[in-house]
VEXTOR-155351 format. One record per atom (N, C-alpha, C): residue number from 1; z, y, x; residue in one letter. Coordinates in steps of 0.02 Angstrom, whole numbers, plus 32768, in hexadecimal, padded with zeros to 4 digits. Example, Ala and Ser with C-alpha at 12.3 -4.5 7.8 and 13.67 -1.06 7.14 Angstrom:
<rs>
  marnu     w     v     u  loza
      1  8186  7EE4  8294     A
      1  8186  7F1F  8267     A
      1  8186  7F5B  8294     A
      2  8162  7F90  8282     S
      2  8165  7FCB  82AC     S
      2  818A  8002  8285     S
</rs>
This chain:
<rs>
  marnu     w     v     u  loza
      1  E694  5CCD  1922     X
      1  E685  5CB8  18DE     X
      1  E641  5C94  18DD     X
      2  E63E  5C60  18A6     X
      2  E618  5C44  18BA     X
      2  E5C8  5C5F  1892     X
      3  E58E  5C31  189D     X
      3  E555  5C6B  1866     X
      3  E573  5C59  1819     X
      4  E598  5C17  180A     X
      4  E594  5C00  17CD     X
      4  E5D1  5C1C  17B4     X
      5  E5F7  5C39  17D1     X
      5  E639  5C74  17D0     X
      5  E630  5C9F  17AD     X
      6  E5E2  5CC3  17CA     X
      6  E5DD  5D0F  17C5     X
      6  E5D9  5D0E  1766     X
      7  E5BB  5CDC  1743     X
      7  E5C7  5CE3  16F0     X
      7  E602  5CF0  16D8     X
      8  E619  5CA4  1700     X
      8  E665  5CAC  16F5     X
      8  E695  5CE6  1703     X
      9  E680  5D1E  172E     X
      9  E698  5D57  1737     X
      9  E69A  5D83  1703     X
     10  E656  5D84  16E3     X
     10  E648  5DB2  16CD     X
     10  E665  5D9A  1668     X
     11  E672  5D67  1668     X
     11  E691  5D64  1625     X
     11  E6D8  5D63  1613     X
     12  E6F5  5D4F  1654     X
     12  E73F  5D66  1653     X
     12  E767  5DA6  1661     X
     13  E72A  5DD4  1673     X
     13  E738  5E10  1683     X
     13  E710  5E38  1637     X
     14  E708  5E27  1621     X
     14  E6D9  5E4C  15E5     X
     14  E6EC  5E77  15D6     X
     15  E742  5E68  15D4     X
     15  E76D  5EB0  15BC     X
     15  E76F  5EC6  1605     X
     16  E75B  5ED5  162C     X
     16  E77B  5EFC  1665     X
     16  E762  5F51  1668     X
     17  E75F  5F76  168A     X
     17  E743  5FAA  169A     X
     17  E709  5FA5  16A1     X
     18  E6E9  5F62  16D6     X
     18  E698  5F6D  16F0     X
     18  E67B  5F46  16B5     X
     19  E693  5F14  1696     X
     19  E651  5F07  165A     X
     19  E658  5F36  1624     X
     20  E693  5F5C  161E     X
     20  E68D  5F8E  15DF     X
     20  E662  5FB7  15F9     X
     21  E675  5FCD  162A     X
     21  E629  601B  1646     X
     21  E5F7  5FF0  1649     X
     22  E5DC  5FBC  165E     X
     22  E59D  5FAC  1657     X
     22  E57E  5FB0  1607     X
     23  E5A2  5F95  15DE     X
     23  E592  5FA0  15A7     X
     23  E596  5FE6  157C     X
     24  E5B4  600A  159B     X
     24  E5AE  6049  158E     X
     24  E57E  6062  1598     X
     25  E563  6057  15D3     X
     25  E532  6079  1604     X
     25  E4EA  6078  15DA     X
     26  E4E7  6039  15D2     X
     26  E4A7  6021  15AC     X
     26  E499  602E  1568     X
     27  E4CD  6033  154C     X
     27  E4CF  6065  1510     X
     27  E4BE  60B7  14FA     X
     28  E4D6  60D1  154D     X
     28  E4E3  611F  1532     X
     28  E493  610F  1553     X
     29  E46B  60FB  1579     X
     29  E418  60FD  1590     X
     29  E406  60F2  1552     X
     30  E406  60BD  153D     X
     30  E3EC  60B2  14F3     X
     30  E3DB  60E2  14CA     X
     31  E417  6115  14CF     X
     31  E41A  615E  1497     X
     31  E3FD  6182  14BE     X
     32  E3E2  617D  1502     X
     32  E3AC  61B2  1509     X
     32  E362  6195  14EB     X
     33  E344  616B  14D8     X
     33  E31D  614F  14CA     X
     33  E318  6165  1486     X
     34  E350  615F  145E     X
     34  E352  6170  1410     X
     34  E347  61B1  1411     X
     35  E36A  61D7  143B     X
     35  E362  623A  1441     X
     35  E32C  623D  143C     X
     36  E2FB  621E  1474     X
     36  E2B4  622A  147F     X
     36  E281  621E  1458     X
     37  E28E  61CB  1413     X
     37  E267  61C2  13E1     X
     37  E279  61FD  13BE     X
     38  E2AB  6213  13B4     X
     38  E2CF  624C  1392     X
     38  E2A4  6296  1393     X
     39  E296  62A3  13C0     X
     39  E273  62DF  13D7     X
     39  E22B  62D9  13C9     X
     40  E207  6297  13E1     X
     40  E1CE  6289  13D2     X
     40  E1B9  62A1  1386     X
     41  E1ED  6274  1364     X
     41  E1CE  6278  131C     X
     41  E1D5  62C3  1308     X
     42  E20C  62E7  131C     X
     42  E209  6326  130A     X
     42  E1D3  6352  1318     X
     43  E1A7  6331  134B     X
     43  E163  6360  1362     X
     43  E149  6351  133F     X
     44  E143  6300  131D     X
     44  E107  6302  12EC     X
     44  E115  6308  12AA     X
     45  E158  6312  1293     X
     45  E155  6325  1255     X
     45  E14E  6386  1253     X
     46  E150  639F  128C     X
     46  E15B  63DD  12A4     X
     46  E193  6404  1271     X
     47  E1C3  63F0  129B     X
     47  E21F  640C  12AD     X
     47  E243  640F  12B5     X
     48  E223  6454  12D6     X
     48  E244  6472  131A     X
     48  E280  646E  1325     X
     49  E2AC  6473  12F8     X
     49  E2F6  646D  12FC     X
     49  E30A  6427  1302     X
     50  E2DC  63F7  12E9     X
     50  E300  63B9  12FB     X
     50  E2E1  638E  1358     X
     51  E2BC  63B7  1374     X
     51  E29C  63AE  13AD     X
     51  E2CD  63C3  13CA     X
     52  E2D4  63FD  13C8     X
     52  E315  641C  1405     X
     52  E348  63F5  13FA     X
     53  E372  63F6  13CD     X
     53  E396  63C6  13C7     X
     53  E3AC  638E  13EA     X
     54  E366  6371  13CB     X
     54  E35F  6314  13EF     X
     54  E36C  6337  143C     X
     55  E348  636B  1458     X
     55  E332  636E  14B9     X
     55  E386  6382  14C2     X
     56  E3A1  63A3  1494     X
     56  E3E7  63B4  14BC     X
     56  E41E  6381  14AE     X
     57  E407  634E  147F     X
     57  E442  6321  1488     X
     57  E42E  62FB  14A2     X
     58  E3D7  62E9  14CC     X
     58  E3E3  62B7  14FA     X
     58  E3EC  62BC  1536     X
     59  E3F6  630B  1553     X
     59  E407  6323  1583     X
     59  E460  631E  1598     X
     60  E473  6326  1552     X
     60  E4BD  62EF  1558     X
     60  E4C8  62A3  1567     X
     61  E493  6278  152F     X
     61  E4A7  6249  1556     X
     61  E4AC  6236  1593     X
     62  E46C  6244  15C2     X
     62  E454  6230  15E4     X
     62  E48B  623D  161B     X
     63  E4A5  628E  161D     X
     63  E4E9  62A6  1631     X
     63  E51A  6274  1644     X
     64  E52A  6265  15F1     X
     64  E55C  6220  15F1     X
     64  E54D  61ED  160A     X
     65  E50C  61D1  160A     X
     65  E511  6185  162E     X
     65  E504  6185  1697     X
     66  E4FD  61C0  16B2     X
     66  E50B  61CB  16EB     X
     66  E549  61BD  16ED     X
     67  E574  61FB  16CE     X
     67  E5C3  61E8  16E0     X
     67  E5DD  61AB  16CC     X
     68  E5B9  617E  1693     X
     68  E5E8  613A  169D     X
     68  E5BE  60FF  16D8     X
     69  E57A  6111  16FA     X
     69  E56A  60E8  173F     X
     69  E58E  60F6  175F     X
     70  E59D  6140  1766     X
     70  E5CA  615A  17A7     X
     70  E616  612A  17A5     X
     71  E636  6114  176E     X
     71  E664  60EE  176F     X
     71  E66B  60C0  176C     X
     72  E61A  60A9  1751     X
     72  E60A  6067  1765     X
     72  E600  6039  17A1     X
     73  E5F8  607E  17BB     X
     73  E5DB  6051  1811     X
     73  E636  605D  1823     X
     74  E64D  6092  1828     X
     74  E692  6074  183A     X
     74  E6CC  603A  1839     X
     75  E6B2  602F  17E6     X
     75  E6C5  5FDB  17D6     X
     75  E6B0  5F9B  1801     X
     76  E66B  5FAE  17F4     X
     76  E643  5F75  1830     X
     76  E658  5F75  1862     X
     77  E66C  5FB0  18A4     X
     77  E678  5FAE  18C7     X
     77  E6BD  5F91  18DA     X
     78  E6E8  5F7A  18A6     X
     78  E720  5F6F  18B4     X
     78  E72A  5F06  18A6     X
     79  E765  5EDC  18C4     X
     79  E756  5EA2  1888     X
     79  E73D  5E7F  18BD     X
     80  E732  5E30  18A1     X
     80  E71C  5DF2  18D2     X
     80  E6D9  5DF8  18C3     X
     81  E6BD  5E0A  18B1     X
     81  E666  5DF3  189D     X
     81  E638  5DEC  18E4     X
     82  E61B  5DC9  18EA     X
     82  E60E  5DCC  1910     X
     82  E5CA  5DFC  194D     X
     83  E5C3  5E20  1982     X
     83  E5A1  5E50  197C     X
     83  E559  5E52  196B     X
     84  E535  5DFE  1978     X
     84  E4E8  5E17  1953     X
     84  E4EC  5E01  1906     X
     85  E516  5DF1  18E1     X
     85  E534  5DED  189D     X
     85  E530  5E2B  1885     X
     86  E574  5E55  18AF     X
     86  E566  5EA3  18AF     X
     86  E534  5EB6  1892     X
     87  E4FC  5EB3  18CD     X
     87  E4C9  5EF0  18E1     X
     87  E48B  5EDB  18C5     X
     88  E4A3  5E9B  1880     X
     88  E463  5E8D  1868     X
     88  E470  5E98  182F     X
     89  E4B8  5EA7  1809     X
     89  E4E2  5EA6  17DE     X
     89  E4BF  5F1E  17F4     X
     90  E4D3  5F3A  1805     X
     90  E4CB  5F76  1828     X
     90  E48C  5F88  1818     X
     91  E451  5F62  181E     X
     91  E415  5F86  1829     X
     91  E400  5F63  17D4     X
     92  E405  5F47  17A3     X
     92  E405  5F47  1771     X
     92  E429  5F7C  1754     X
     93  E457  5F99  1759     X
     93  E46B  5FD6  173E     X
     93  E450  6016  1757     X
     94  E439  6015  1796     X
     94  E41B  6040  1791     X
     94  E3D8  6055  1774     X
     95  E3B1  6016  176E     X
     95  E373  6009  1754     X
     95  E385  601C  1712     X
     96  E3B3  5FFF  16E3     X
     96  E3B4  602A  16B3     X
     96  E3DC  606A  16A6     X
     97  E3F6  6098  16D8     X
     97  E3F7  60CE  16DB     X
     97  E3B7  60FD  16DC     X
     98  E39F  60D7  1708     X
     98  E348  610A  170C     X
     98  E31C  6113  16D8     X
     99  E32B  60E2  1698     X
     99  E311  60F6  1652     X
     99  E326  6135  164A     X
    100  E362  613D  163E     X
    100  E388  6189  161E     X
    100  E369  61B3  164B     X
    101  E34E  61AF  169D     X
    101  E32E  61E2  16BB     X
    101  E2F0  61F1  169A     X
    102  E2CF  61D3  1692     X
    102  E27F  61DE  1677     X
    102  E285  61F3  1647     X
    103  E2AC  61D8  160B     X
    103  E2BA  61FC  15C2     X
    103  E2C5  6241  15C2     X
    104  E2E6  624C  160A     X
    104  E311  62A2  1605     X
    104  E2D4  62C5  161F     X
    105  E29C  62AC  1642     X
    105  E271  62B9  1664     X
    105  E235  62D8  1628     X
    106  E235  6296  15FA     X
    106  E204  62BB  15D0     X
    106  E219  62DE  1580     X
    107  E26D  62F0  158A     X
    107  E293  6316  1559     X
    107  E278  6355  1588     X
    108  E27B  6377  15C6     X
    108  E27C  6398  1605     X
    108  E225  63C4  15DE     X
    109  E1F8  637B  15D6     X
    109  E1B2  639E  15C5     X
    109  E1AD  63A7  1588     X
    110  E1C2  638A  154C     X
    110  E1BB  6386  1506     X
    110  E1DD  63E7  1503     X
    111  E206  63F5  1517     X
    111  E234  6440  150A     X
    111  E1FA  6463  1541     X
    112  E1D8  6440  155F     X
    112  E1B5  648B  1589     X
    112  E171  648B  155B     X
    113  E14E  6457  1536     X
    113  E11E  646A  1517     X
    113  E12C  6485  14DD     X
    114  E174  6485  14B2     X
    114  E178  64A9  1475     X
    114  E185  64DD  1496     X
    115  E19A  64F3  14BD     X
    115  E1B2  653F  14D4     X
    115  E167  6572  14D9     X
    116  E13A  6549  14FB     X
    116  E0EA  6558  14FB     X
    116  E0C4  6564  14C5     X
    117  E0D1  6546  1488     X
    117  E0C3  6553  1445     X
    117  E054  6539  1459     X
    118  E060  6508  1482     X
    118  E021  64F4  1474     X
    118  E002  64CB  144A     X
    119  DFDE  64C9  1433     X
    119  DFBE  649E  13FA     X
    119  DFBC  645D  140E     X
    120  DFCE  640F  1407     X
    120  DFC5  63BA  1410     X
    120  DFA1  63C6  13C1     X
    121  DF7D  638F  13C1     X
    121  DF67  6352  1391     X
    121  DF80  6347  138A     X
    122  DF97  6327  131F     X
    122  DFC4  6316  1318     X
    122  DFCD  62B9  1326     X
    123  DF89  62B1  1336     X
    123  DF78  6263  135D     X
    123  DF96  624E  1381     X
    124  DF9F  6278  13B7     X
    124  DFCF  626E  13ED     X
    124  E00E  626A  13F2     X
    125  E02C  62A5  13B8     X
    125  E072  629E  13AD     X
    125  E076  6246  1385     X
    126  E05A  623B  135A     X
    126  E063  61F0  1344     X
    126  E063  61BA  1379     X
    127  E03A  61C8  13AA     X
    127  E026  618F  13F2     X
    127  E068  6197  13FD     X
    128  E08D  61E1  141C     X
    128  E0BE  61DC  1437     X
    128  E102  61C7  1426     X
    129  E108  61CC  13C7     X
    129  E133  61C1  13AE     X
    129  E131  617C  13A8     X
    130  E111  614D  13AB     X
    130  E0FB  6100  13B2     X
    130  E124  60EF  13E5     X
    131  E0FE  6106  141C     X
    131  E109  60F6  145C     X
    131  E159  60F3  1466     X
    132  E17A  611B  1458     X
    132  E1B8  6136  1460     X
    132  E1DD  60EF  143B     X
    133  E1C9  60EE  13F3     X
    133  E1F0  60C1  13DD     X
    133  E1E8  606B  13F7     X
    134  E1A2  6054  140E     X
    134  E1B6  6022  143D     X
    134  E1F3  602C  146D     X
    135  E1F2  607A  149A     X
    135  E21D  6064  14D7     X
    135  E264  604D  14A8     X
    136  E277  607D  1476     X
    136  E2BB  6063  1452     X
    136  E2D0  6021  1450     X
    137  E298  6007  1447     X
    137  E28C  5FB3  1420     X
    137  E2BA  5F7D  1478     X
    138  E27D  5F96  149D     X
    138  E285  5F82  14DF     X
    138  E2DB  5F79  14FB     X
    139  E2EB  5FC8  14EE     X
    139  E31D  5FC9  1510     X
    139  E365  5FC3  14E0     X
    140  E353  5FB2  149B     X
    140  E380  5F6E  1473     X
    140  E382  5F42  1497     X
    141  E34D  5F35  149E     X
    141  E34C  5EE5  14B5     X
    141  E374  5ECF  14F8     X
    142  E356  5F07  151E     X
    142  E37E  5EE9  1574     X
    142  E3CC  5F11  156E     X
    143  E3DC  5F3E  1524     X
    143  E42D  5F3D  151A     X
    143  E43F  5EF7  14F7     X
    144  E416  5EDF  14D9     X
    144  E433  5E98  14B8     X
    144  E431  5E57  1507     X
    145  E402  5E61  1521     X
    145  E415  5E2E  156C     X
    145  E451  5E2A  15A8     X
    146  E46A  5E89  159F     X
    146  E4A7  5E99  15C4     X
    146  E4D8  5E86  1594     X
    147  E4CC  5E89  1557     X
    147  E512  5E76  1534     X
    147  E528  5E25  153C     X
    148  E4E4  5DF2  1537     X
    148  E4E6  5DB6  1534     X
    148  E4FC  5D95  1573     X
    149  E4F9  5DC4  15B5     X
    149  E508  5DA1  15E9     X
    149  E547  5D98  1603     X
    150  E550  5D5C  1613     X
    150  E588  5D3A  1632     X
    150  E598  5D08  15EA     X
    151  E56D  5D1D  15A2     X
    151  E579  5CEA  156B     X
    151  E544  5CAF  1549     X
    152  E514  5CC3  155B     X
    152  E4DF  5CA1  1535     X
    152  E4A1  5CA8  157A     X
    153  E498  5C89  15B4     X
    153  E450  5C85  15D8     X
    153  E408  5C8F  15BE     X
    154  E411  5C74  1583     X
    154  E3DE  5C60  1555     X
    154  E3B7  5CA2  1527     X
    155  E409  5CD6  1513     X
    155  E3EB  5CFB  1500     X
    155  E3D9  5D2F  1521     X
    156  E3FB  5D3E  1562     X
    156  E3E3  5D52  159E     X
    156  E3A6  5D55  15AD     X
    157  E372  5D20  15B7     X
    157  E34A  5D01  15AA     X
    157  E309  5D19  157E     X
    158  E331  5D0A  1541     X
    158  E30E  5D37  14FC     X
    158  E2E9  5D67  1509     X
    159  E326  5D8D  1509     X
    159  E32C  5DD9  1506     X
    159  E2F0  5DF3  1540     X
    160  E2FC  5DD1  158D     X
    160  E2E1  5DEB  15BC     X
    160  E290  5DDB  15A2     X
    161  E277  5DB0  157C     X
    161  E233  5DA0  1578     X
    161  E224  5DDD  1559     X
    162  E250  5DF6  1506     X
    162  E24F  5E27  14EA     X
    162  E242  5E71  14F4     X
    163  E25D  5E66  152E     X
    163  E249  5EB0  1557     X
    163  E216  5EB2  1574     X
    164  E202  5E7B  159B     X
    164  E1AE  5E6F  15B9     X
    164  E172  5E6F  1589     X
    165  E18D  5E60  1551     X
    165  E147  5E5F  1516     X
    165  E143  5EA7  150B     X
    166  E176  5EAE  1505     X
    166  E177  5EFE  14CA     X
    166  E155  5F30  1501     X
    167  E17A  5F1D  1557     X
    167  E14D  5F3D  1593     X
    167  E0FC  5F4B  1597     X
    168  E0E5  5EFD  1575     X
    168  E0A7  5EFA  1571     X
    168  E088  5F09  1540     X
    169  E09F  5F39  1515     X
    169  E08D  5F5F  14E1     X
    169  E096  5F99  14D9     X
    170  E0C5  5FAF  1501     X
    170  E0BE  5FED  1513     X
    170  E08D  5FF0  154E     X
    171  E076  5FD4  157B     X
    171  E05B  5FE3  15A2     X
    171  E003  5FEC  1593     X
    172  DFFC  5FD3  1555     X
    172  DFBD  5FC1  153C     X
    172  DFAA  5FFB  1506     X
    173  DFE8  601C  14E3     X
    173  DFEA  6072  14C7     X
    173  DFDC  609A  1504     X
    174  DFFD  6095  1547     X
    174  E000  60CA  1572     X
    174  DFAC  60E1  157A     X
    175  DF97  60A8  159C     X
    175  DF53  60A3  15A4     X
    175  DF2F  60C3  1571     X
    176  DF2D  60B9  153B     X
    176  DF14  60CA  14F7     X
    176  DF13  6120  150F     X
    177  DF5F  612D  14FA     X
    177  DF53  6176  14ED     X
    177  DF54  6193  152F     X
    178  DF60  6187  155D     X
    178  DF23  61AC  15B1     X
    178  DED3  61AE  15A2     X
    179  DEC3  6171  1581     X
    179  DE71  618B  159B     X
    179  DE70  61C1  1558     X
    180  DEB0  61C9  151E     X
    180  DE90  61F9  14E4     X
    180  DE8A  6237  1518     X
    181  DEDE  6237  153C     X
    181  DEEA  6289  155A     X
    181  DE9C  6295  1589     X
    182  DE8E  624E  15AC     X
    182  DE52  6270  15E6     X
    182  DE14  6294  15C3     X
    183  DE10  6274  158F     X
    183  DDD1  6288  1564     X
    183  DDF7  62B4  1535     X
    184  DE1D  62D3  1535     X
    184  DE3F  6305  150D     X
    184  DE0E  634E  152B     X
    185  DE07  637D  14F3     X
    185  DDE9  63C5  14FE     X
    185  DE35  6400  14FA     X
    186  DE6C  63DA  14F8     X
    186  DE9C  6405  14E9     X
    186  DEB1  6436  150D     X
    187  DEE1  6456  1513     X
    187  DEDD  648F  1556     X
    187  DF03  646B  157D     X
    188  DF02  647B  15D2     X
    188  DEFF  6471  160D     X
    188  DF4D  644C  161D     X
    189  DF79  6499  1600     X
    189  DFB9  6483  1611     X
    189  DFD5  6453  15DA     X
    190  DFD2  6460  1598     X
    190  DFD4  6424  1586     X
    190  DFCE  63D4  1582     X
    191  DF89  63D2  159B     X
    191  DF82  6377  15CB     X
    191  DFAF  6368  15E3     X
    192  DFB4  63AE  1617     X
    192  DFDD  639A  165D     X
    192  E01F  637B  1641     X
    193  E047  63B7  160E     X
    193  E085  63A1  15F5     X
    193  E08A  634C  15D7     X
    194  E050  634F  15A4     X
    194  E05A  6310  1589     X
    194  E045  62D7  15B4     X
    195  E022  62D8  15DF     X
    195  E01C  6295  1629     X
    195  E06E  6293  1640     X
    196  E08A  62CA  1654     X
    196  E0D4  62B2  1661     X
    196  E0F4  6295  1634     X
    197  E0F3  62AC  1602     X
    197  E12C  628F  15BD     X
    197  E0FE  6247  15BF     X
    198  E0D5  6233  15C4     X
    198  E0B4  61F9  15B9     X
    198  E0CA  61BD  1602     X
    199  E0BE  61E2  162B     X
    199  E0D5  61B1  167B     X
    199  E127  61BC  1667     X
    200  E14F  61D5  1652     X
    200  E199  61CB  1658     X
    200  E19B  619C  1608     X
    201  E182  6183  1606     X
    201  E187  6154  15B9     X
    201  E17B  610B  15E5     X
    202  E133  6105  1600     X
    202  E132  60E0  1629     X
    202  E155  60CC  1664     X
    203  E183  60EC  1689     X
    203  E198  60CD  16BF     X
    203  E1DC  60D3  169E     X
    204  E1E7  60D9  165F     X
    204  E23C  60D9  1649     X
    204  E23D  607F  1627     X
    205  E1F6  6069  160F     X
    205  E1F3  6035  1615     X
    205  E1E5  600A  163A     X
    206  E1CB  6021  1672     X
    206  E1C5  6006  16CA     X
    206  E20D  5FEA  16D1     X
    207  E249  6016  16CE     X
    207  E26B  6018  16DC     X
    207  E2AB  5FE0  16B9     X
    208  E2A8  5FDE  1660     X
    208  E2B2  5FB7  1643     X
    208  E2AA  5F68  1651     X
    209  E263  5F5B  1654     X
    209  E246  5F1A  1682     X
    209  E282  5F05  16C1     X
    210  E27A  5F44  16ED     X
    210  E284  5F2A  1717     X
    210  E2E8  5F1B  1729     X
    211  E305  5F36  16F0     X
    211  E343  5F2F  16D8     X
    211  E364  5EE5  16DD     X
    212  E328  5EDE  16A7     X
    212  E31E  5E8B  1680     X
    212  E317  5E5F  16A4     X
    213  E2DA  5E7A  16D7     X
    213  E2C0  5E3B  170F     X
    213  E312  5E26  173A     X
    214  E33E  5E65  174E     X
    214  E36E  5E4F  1779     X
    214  E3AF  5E40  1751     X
    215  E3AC  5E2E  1708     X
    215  E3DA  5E13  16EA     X
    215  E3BB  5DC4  16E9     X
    216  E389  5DAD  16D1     X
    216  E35B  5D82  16FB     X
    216  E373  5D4E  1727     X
    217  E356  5D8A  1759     X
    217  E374  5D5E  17A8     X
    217  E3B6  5D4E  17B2     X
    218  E3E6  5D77  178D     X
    218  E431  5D6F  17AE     X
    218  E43F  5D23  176E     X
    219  E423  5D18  1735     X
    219  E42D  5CF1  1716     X
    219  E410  5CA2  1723     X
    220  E3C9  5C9E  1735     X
    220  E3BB  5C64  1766     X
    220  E3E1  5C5F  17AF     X
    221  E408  5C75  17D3     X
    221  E423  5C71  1801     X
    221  E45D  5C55  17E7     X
    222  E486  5C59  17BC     X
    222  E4BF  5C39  17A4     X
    222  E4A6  5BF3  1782     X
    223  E472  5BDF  1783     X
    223  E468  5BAF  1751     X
    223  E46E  5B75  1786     X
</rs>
């Protein structure tokens, strides 16, 4: 197949098995992102019942969008595509699989610090509830670039800038609220908790970026 194929693959197959799970895929990640603004705000509006909540239904999604990679890569693996088409087509899904890891990562810390019943600032819960709702924003966006591809380059395109800005604004909160936590007097284990929930925000948009970047590349290669 040829590189200028591989679009053409991917829009005549739209209905097939592998572009429906891709688009699945990127969806049910998405809803870990929403779980997690979800939970956030429940810390800072403080409740409790809607925190657990948000952490146990994004412990489902996240559930769910393993099992539709897992069938995703089976799709891939099958079919004319070609194999570094594949395995560039492959490592974009996994890149955005690894969002839903970090999300579950800091659903994982958000339920161990309410379980702790330690005292946050309610400053921080706002930083974090911010923060959170950029990644949402983000990872609209690089679901609106997987939807557009194989239809519109352009908005492909878009979208992928969309995710690099919004990257660079979250990355410019992260910073922010680290030097609050370093200069924080709060207790010990608490930091600790909220530095993780804070690095899994960040590398879930590491990860987003780097989604985008290889929807990107596979899209200048067809051009």
């Amino acid at each position: 197949m040829s590189e200028k194929g591989f679009s053409s693959w991917f829009v005549k197959r739209r209905e097939s098995l592998a572009a429906k799970h891709i688009l699945d895929h990127v969806t049910k990640v998405v809803d870990t992102t929403v779980d997690l603004e979800n939970a956030l705000t429940g810390l800072l509006e403080n409740k409790h019942g809607e925190v657990v909540n948000a952490v146990k239904t994004l412990y489902l999604d996240e559930r769910a969008a393993d099992s539709i990679e897992v069938m995703l890569f089976e799709d891939l693996s099958k079919g004319e595509l070609d194999p570094k088409q594949r395995e560039a087509l492959m490592r974009a899904v996994r890149r955005i699989d690894e969002i839903s890891e970090h999300t579950k990562q800091a659903g994982l810390n958000i339920e161990l610090l309410t379980q702790s019943q330690k005292t946050v600032p309610r400053e921080y819960w706002t930083a974090y509830s911010d923060l959170s709702k950029y990644l949402v924003r983000q990872c609209k966006a690089l679901r609106s670039a997987v939807e557009s591809f194989g239809r519109s380059d352009d908005e492909v395109l878009k979208r992928r800038a969309e995710v690099k800005n919004l990257e660079d604004d979250i990355d410019e909160a992260y910073f922010r609220l680290r030097k609050k936590l370093v200069l924080s007097s709060s207790s010990p284990l608490a930091l600790v908790v909220l530095t993780d929930i804070l690095s899994a925000l960040e590398e879930a948009s590491d990860s987003a970026r780097d989604a985008a970047d290889s929807l990107y590349i596979l899209v200048m290669a067809n051009r």
